[in-house]
N, CA, C and O of each residue as an XYZ file, in Angstrom:
644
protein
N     103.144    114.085    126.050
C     103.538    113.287    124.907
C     104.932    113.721    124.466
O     105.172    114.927    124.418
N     105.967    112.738    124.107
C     107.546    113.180    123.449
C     107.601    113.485    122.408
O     107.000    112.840    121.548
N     108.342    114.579    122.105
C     108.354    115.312    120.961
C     109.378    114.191    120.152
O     110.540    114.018    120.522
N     108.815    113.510    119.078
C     109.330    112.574    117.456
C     110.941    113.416    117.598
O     111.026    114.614    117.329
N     112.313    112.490    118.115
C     113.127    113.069    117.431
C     113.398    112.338    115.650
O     113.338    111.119    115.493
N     113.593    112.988    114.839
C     113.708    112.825    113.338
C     114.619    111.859    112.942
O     114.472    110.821    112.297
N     116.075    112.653    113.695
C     117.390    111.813    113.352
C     117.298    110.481    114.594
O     118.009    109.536    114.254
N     116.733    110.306    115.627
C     116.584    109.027    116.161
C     116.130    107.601    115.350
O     116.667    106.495    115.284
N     114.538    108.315    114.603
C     114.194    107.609    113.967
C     114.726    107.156    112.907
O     114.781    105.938    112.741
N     115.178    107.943    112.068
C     116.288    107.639    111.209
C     116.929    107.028    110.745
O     117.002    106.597    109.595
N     117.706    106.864    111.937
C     118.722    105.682    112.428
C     118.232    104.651    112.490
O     118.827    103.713    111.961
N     116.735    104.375    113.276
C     116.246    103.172    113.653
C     115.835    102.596    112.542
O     115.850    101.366    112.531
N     115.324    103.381    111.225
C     114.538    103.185    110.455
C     115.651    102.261    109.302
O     115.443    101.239    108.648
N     116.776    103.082    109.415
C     118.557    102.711    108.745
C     118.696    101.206    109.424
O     118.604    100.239    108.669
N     118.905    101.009    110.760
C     119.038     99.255    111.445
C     118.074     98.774    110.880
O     118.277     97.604    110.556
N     116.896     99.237    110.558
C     115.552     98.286    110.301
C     115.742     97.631    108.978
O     115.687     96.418    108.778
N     116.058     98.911    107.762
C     116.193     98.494    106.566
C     117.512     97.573    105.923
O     117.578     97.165    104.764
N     118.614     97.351    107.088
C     119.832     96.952    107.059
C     119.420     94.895    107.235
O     119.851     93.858    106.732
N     118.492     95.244    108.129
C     118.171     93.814    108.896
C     116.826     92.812    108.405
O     116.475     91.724    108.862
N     116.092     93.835    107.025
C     115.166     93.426    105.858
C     116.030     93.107    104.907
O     115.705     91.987    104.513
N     117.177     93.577    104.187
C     118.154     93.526    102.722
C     118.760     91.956    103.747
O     118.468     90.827    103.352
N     119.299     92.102    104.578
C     119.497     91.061    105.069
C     118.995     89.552    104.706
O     119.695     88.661    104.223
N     117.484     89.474    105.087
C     116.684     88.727    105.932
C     116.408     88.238    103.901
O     116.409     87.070    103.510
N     116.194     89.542    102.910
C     115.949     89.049    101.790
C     116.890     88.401    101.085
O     116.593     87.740    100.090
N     118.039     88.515    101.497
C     119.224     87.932    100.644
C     119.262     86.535    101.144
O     119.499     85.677    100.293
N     119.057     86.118    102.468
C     119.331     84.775    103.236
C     118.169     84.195    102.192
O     118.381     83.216    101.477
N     117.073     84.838    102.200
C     115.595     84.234    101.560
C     116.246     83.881    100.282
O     116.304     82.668    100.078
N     116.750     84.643     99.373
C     117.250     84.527     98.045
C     118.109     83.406     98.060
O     118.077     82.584     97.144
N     118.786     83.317     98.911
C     120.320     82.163     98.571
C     119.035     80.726     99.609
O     119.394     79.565     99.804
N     118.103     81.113     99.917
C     117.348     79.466    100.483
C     116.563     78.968     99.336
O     116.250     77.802     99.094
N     116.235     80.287     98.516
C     115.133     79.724     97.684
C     115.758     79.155     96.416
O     115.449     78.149     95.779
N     117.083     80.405     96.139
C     118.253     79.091     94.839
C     118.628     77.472     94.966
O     118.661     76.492     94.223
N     118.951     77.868     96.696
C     119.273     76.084     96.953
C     118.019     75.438     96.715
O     118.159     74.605     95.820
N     116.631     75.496     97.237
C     115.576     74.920     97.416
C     114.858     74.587     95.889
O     114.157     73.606     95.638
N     115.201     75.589     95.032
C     114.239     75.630     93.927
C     114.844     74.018     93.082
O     113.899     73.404     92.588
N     116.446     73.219     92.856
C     116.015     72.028     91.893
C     115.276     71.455     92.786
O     114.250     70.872     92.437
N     115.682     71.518     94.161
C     114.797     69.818     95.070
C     113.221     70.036     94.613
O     112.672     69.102     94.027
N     112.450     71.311     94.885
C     110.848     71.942     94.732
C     110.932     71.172     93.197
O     110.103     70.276     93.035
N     111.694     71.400     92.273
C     111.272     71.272     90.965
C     111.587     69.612     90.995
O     110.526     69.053     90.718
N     112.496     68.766     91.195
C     112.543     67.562     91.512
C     111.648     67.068     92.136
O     111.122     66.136     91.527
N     111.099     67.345     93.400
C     110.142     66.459     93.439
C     108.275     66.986     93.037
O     107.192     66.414     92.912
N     108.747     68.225     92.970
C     107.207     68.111     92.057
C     107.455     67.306     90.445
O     106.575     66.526     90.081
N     108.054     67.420     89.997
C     108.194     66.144     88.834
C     108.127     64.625     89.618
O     107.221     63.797     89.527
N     108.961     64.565     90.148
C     108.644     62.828     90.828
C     107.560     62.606     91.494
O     107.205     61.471     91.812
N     106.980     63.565     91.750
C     105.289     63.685     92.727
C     104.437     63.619     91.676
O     103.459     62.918     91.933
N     104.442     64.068     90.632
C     103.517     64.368     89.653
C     102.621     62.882     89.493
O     101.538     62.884     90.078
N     102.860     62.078     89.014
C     102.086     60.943     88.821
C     101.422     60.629     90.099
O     100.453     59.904     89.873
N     101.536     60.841     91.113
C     101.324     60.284     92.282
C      99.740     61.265     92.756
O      98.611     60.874     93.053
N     100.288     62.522     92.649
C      99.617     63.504     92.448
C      98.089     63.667     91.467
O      97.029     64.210     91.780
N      98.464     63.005     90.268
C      97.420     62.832     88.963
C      96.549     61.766     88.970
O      95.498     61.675     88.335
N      97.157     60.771     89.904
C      96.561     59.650     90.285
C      95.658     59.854     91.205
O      94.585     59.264     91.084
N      95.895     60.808     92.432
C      95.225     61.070     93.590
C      93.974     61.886     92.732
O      92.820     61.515     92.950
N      94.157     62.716     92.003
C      93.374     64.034     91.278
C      92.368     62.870     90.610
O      91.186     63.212     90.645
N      92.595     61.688     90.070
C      91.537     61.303     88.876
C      90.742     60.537     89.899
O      89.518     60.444     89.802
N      91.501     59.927     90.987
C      90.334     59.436     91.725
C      89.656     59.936     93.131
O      88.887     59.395     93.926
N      90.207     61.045     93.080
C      89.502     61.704     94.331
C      88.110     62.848     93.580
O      87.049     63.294     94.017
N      88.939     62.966     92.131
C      87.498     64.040     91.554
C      86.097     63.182     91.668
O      85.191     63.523     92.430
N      86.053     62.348     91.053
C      84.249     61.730     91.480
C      83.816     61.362     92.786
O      82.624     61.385     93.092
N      85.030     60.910     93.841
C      84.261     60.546     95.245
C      84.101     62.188     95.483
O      82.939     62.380     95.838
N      84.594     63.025     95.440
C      84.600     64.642     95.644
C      83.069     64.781     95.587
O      82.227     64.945     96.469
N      82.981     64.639     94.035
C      81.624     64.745     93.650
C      80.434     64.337     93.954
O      79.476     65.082     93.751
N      80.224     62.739     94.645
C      79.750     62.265     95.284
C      79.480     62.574     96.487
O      78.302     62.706     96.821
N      80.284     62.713     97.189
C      79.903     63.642     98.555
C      79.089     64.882     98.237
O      78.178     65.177     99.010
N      79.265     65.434     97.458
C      79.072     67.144     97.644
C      77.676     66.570     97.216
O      76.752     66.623     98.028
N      77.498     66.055     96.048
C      75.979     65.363     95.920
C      74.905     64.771     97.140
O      73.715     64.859     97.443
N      76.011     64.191     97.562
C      74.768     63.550     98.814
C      74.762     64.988    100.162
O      73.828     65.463    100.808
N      76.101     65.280    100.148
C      75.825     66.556    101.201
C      74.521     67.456    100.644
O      73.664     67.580    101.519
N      74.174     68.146     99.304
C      73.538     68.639     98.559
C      72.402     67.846     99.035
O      71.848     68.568     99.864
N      71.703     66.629     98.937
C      71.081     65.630     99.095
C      70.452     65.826    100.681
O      69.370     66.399    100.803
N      70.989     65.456    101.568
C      71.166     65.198    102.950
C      70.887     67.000    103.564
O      70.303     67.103    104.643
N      71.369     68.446    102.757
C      70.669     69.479    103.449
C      68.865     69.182    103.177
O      67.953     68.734    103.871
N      68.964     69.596    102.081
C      67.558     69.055    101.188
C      66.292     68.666    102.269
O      65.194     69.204    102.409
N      67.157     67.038    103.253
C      66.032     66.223    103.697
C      65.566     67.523    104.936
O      64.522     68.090    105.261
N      67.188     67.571    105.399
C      66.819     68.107    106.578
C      66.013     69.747    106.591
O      65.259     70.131    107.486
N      66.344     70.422    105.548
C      65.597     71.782    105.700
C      64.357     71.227    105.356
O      63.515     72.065    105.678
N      63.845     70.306    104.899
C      62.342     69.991    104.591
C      61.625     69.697    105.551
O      60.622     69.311    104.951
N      61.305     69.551    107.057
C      60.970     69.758    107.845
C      61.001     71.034    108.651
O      61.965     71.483    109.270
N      59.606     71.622    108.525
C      59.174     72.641    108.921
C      58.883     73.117    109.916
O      58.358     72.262    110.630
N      58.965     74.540    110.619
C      57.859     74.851    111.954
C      56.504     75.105    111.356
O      56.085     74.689    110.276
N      55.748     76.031    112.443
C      54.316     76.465    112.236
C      54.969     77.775    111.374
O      54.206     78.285    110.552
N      55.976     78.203    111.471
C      56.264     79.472    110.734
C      57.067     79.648    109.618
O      57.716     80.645    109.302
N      56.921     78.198    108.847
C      57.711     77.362    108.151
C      59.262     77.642    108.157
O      59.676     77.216    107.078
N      59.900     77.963    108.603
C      61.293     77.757    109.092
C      62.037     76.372    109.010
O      61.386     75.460    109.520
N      63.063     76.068    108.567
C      63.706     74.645    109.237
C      63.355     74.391    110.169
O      62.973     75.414    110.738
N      63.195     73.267    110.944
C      63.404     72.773    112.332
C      64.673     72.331    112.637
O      65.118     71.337    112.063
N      65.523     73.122    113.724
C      67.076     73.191    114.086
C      66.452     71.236    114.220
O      65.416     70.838    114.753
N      67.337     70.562    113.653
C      67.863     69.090    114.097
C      69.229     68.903    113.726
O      69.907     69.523    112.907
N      69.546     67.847    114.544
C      70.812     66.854    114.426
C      70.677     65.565    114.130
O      69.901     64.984    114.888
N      71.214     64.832    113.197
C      70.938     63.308    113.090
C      72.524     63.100    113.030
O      73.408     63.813    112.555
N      72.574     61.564    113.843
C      74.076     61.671    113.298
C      74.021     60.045    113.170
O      73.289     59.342    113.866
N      75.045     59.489    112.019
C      75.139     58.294    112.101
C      76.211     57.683    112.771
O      76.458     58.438    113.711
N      77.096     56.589    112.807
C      78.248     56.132    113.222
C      79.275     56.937    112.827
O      80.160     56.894    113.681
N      79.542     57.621    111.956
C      81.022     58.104    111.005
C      80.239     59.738    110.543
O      80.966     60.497    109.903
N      79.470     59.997    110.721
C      78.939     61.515    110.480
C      77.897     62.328    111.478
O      77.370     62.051    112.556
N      77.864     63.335    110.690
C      77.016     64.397    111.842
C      76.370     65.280    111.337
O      77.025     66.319    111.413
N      75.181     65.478    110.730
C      74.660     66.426    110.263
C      73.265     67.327    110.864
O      72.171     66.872    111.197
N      73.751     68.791    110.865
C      72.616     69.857    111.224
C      71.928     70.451    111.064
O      72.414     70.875    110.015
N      70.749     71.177    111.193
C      70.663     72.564    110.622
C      70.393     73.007    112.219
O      69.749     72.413    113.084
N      71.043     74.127    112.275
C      71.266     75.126    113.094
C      70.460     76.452    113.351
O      70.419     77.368    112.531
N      69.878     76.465    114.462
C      69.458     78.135    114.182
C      70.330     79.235    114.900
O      70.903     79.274    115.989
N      70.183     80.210    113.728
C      71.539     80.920    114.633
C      71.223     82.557    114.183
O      71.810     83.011    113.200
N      70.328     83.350    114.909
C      70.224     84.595    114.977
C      71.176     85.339    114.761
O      72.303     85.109    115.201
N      70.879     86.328    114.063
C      71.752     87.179    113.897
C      71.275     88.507    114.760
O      70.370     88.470    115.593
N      72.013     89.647    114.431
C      72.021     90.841    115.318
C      70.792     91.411    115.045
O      70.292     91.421    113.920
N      70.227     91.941    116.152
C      68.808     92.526    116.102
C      68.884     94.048    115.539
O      69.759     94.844    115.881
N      67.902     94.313    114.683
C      68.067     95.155    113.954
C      66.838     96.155    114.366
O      65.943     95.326    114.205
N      66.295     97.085    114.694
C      65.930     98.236    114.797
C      64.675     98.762    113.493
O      65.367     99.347    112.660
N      63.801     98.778    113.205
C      62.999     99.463    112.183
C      63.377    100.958    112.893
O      63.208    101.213    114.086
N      64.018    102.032    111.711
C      64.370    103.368    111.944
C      62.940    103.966    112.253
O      62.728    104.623    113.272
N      61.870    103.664    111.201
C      60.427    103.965    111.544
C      59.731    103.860    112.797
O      59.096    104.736    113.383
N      59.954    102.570    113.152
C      58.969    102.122    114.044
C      59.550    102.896    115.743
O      58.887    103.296    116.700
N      61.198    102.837    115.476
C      62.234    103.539    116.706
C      61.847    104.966    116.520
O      61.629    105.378    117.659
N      61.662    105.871    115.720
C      61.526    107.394    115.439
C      59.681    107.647    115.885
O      59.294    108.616    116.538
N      58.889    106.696    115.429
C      57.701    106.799    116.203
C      57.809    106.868    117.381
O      57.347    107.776    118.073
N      58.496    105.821    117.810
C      58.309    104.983    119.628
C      58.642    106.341    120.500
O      57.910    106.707    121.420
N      59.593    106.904    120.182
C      60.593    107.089    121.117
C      59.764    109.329    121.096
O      59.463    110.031    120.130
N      59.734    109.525    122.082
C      59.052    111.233    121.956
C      60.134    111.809    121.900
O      60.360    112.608    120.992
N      61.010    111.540    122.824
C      62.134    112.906    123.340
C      63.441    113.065    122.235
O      64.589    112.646    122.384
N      63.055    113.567    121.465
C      64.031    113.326    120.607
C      65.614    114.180    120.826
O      65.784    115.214    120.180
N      66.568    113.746    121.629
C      67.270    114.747    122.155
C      68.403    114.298    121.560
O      68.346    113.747    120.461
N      69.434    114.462    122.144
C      70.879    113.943    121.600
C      71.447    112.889    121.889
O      72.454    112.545    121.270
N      71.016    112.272    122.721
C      70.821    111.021    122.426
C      70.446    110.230    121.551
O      71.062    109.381    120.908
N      69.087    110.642    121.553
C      68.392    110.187    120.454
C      68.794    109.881    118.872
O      68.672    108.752    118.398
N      69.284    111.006    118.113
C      70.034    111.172    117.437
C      71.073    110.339    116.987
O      71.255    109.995    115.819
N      71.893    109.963    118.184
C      72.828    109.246    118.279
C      72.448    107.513    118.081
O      73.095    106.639    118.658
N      71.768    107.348    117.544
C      71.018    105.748    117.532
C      71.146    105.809    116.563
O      71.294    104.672    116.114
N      71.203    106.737    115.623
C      71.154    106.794    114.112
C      72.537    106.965    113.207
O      73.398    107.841    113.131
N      72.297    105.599    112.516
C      73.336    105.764    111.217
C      72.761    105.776    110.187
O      71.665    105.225    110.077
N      73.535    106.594    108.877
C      72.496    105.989    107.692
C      73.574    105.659    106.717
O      74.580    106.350    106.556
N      73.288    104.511    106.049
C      73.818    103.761    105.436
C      74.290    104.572    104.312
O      73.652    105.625    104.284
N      75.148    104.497    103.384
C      75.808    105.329    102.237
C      74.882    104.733    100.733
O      74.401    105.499     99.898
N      74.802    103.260    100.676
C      74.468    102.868     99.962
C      73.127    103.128     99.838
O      72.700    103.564     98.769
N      72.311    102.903    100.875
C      70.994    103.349    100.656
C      71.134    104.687    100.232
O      70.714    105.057     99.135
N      71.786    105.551    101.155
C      71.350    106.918    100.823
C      71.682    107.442     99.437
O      71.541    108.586     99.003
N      72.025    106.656     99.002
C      72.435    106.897     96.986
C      71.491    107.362     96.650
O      71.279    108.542     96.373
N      70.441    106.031     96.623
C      68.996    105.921     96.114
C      68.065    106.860     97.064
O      67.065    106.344     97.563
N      68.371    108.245     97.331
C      67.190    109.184     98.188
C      68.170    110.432     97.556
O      67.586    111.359     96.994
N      69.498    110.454     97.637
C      70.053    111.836     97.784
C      70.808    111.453     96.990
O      70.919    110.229     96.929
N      71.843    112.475     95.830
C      72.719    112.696     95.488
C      74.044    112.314     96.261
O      74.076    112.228     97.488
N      75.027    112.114     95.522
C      76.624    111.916     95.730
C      77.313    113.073     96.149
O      78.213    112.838     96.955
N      77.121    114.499     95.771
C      77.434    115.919     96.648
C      76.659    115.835     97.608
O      77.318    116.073     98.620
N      75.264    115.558     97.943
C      74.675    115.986     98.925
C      75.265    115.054    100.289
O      75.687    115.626    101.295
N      75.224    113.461    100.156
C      76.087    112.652    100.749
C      77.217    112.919    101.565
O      77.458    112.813    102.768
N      78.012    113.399    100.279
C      79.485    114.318    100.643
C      79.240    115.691    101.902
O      79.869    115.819    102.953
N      78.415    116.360    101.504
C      78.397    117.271    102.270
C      77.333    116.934    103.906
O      77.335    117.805    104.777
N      76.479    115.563    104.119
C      75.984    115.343    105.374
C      76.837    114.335    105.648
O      76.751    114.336    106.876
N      77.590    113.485    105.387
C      78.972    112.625    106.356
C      80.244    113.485    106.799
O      80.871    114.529    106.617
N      80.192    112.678    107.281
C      81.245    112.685    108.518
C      82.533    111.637    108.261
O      82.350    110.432    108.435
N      83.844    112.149    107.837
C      84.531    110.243    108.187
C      85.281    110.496    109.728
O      85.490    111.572    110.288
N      85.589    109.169    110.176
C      86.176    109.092    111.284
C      87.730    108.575    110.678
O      87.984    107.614    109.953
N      88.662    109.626    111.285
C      90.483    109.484    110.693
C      90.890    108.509    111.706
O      90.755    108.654    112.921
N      91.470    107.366    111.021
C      92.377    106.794    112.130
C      93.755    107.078    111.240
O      93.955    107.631    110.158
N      94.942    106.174    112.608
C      96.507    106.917    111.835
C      96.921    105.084    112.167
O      96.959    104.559    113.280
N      97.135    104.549    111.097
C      97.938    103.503    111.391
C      99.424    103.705    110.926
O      99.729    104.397    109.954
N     100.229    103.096    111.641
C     101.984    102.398    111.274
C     101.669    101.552    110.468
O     100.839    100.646    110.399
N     102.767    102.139    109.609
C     103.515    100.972    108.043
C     105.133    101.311    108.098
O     105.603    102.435    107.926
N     105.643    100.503    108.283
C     106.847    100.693    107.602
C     107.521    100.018    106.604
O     107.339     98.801    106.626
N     108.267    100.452    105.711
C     108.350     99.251    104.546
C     109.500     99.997    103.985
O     109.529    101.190    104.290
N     110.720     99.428    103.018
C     111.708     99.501    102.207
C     111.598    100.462    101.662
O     110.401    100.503    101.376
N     112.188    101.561    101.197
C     112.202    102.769    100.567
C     113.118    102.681     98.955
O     114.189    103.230     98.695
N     112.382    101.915     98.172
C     113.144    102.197     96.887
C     111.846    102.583     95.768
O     112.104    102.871     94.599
Protein backbone atom coordinates (compact mmCIF):
# COMPACT_ATOMS: atom_id res chain seq x y z
CA UNK A 1 0.00 0.00 0.00
CA UNK A 2 1.51 3.91 -0.80
CA UNK A 3 2.41 5.80 1.84
CA UNK A 4 -0.52 9.29 1.74
CA UNK A 5 1.92 12.00 0.55
CA UNK A 6 0.31 15.18 2.66
CA UNK A 7 1.62 18.02 0.47
CA UNK A 8 0.38 16.02 -2.81
CA UNK A 9 -2.89 15.97 -1.46
CA UNK A 10 -2.90 19.32 -0.60
CA UNK A 11 -2.44 20.61 -3.66
CA UNK A 12 -5.07 18.40 -5.11
CA UNK A 13 -7.37 19.28 -2.45
CA UNK A 14 -6.23 23.42 -3.35
CA UNK A 15 -7.29 22.55 -7.55
CA UNK A 16 -10.39 20.92 -6.09
CA UNK A 17 -11.49 23.83 -3.92
CA UNK A 18 -10.38 26.41 -6.74
CA UNK A 19 -12.75 24.50 -9.32
CA UNK A 20 -15.99 24.38 -6.51
CA UNK A 21 -15.62 28.63 -5.73
CA UNK A 22 -15.63 28.46 -9.38
CA UNK A 23 -18.48 26.21 -10.36
CA UNK A 24 -20.43 28.37 -7.30
CA UNK A 25 -19.92 31.71 -8.68
CA UNK A 26 -21.01 30.58 -12.46
CA UNK A 27 -24.18 29.06 -10.29
CA UNK A 28 -24.56 32.55 -8.60
CA UNK A 29 -24.34 34.83 -11.77
CA UNK A 30 -27.09 31.83 -13.57
CA UNK A 31 -29.32 32.03 -10.78
CA UNK A 32 -29.28 36.30 -10.73
CA UNK A 33 -29.96 36.13 -14.48
CA UNK A 34 -32.63 33.32 -14.06
CA UNK A 35 -34.36 34.54 -10.90
CA UNK A 36 -36.83 37.78 -12.81
CA UNK A 37 -37.72 35.14 -15.77
CA UNK A 38 -38.52 32.14 -12.52
CA UNK A 39 -40.38 35.06 -10.84
CA UNK A 40 -42.10 36.23 -14.20
CA UNK A 41 -43.39 33.38 -15.16
CA UNK A 42 -44.42 31.88 -12.01
CA UNK A 43 -46.66 35.07 -11.76
CA UNK A 44 -47.93 34.61 -15.42
CA UNK A 45 -48.35 30.76 -14.64
CA UNK A 46 -50.16 31.40 -11.58
CA UNK A 47 -53.76 31.47 -12.81
CA UNK A 48 -53.16 28.72 -15.07
CA UNK A 49 -51.73 26.84 -12.30
CA UNK A 50 -54.91 27.66 -9.73
CA UNK A 51 -57.10 26.68 -12.35
CA UNK A 52 -55.40 23.27 -12.87
CA UNK A 53 -55.29 22.97 -8.69
CA UNK A 54 -59.29 23.67 -8.33
CA UNK A 55 -60.06 21.21 -10.86
CA UNK A 56 -57.78 18.50 -10.58
CA UNK A 57 -58.40 18.50 -6.48
CA UNK A 58 -61.88 16.56 -6.69
CA UNK A 59 -61.10 14.26 -9.80
CA UNK A 60 -57.81 13.57 -7.41
CA UNK A 61 -60.23 12.71 -4.91
CA UNK A 62 -62.34 10.66 -6.83
CA UNK A 63 -59.87 8.37 -7.97
CA UNK A 64 -58.21 7.80 -4.70
CA UNK A 65 -61.93 6.98 -3.59
CA UNK A 66 -62.65 4.47 -6.11
CA UNK A 67 -58.89 3.16 -5.96
CA UNK A 68 -59.79 2.91 -2.00
CA UNK A 69 -63.07 1.25 -3.38
CA UNK A 70 -61.68 -1.17 -6.07
CA UNK A 71 -58.68 -2.57 -3.27
CA UNK A 72 -61.66 -3.27 -0.91
CA UNK A 73 -63.45 -5.58 -3.75
CA UNK A 74 -60.44 -7.23 -4.56
CA UNK A 75 -58.85 -8.14 -1.03
CA UNK A 76 -62.41 -9.49 -0.25
CA UNK A 77 -61.93 -12.61 -1.84
CA UNK A 78 -60.39 -15.11 0.18
CA UNK A 79 -58.24 -18.44 0.35
CA UNK A 80 -58.91 -21.48 2.71
CA UNK A 81 -56.33 -19.56 4.88
CA UNK A 82 -58.15 -16.44 4.45
CA UNK A 83 -55.49 -14.51 2.69
CA UNK A 84 -56.33 -12.34 -0.49
CA UNK A 85 -56.51 -14.31 -3.54
CA UNK A 86 -53.43 -12.86 -5.81
CA UNK A 87 -55.93 -11.62 -8.92
CA UNK A 88 -55.77 -9.32 -11.83
CA UNK A 89 -58.81 -7.76 -13.47
CA UNK A 90 -58.16 -5.34 -15.98
CA UNK A 91 -60.51 -3.22 -17.97
CA UNK A 92 -59.87 -1.34 -21.38
CA UNK A 93 -57.88 1.84 -19.81
CA UNK A 94 -56.81 0.11 -16.33
CA UNK A 95 -55.22 -2.67 -14.43
CA UNK A 96 -55.74 -3.68 -11.13
CA UNK A 97 -54.00 -6.37 -8.56
CA UNK A 98 -53.39 -7.84 -5.57
CA UNK A 99 -50.17 -9.46 -5.59
CA UNK A 100 -48.54 -12.00 -3.48
CA UNK A 101 -45.21 -11.23 -2.71
CA UNK A 102 -43.15 -13.02 0.11
CA UNK A 103 -40.92 -11.61 1.90
CA UNK A 104 -37.54 -12.96 3.41
CA UNK A 105 -37.77 -16.10 5.37
CA UNK A 106 -37.22 -15.65 8.77
CA UNK A 107 -35.83 -18.27 11.21
CA UNK A 108 -37.68 -18.88 14.83
CA UNK A 109 -34.23 -18.36 17.07
CA UNK A 110 -36.15 -21.07 19.32
CA UNK A 111 -37.20 -23.49 17.13
CA UNK A 112 -33.25 -23.11 15.13
CA UNK A 113 -31.42 -23.42 18.81
CA UNK A 114 -33.62 -26.62 19.49
CA UNK A 115 -33.12 -28.15 15.91
CA UNK A 116 -29.72 -27.81 15.50
CA UNK A 117 -27.24 -30.17 18.43
CA UNK A 118 -23.75 -29.12 17.46
CA UNK A 119 -23.58 -25.99 18.66
CA UNK A 120 -20.11 -24.88 17.36
CA UNK A 121 -18.94 -21.75 15.69
CA UNK A 122 -20.71 -21.86 13.23
CA UNK A 123 -23.49 -22.19 14.85
CA UNK A 124 -23.17 -19.15 16.71
CA UNK A 125 -22.65 -17.35 13.75
CA UNK A 126 -26.47 -17.61 12.57
CA UNK A 127 -27.12 -15.41 15.32
CA UNK A 128 -27.89 -11.73 15.51
CA UNK A 129 -29.71 -10.04 18.17
CA UNK A 130 -31.54 -7.21 17.50
CA UNK A 131 -30.70 -3.89 19.72
CA UNK A 132 -34.17 -2.96 19.99
CA UNK A 133 -35.44 -6.03 21.30
CA UNK A 134 -32.62 -6.47 23.47
CA UNK A 135 -33.68 -3.13 25.37
CA UNK A 136 -36.65 -4.90 26.63
CA UNK A 137 -34.42 -8.13 28.31
CA UNK A 138 -31.12 -6.20 29.20
CA UNK A 139 -30.02 -2.87 30.11
CA UNK A 140 -28.32 -0.06 27.85
CA UNK A 141 -24.61 -0.73 29.67
CA UNK A 142 -25.11 -4.27 29.44
CA UNK A 143 -25.94 -3.90 25.49
CA UNK A 144 -22.92 -1.62 25.31
CA UNK A 145 -20.70 -3.98 26.76
CA UNK A 146 -22.08 -7.49 24.52
CA UNK A 147 -21.96 -5.51 20.87
CA UNK A 148 -19.74 -5.30 18.66
CA UNK A 149 -19.82 -2.28 15.88
CA UNK A 150 -18.41 -2.94 12.53
CA UNK A 151 -16.01 0.53 11.42
CA UNK A 152 -16.28 1.40 7.94
CA UNK A 153 -14.04 4.59 6.54
CA UNK A 154 -15.89 6.49 3.91
CA UNK A 155 -14.50 9.70 1.60
CA UNK A 156 -16.06 13.19 1.99
CA UNK A 157 -14.62 15.96 0.72
CA UNK A 158 -16.13 19.32 1.01
CA UNK A 159 -15.11 23.29 1.25
CA UNK A 160 -13.20 24.20 4.27
CA UNK A 161 -14.67 27.42 5.76
Amino acid sequence: MAKVNPKEVKEKLEQWAVLQDRLLKLEGTRNKKLDPHIRQFEESTKPIREEFDKKAGPIREKAAALQAEIEIMLRGERDAQGNPKPATIASVNAVASIERRDGSRIINAKKFFDFVKNKNEKFWQCFTVLIKEAKNVVSEKEIDDLSTKKTTYDFSIRINR
